[in-house]
N, C-alpha and C positions, 0 to 999 in steps of 0.2 A: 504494500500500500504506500501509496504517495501523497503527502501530507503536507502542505508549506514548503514544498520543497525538495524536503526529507524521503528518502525512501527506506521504508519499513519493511524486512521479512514478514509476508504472511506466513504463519507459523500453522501449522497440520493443527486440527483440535483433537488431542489425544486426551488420557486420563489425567497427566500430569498438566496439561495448558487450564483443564476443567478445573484441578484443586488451586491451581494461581487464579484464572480468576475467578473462584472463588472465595480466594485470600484477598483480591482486590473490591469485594463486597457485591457480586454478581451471581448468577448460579445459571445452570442447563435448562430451567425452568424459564430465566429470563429473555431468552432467545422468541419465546412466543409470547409471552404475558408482558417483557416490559424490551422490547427489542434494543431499545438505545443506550438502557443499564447494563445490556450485554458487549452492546459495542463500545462502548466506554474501556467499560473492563477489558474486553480484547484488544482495544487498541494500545492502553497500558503496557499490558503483558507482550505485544508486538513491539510496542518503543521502549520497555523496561523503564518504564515510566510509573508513576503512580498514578490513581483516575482523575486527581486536580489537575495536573500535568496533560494529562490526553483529551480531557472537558477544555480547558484553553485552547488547543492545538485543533480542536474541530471546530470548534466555537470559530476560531480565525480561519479557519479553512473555508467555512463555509461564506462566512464576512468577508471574503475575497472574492467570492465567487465561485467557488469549489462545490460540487451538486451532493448533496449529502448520500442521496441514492447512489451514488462510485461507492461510497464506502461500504451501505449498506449491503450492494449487489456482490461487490467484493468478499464480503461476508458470506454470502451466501454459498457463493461457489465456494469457499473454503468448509465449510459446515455441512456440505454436500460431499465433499469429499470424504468426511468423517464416516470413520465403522461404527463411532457415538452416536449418528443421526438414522442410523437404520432402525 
């Protein structure tokens, strides 16, 4: 993902990406109930960032002109590719 600039590894969503962000205050569950609590978190754990840190960095992505839906869609083909999303 590309971000401000930045290019971020999209990172595979395995067991251990799910207990990070978890640890960044997200869960599996918020992928459908709160979509953006999820991308926060993942994007985080993409930047090695913490969720204030990635809440700025979309926040001015988007304030640039940057279509929030890149990120989201990006997201999805990565959470598609998961054996977690079967």
């Amino acid at each position: 993902m590309t971000i401000n600039g930045k290019t971020y590894e999209d990172k595979p969503i395995t067991l251990y990406s799910l207990l990070e962000i978890e640890r960044l205050g997200s869960s599996w569950d918020d992928l459908t109930n709160r979509p953006l609590t999820f991308l926060v978190a993942y994007t985080a754990y993409c930047m090695g960032a913490d969720t204030e840190t990635a809440k700025r960095e979309i926040e001015k992505f988007v304030y640039q002109g940057g279509d929030l839906s890149d990120l989201i869609n990006g997201l999805s083909v990565i959470v598609a590719k998961s054996p977690f999303a079967r």
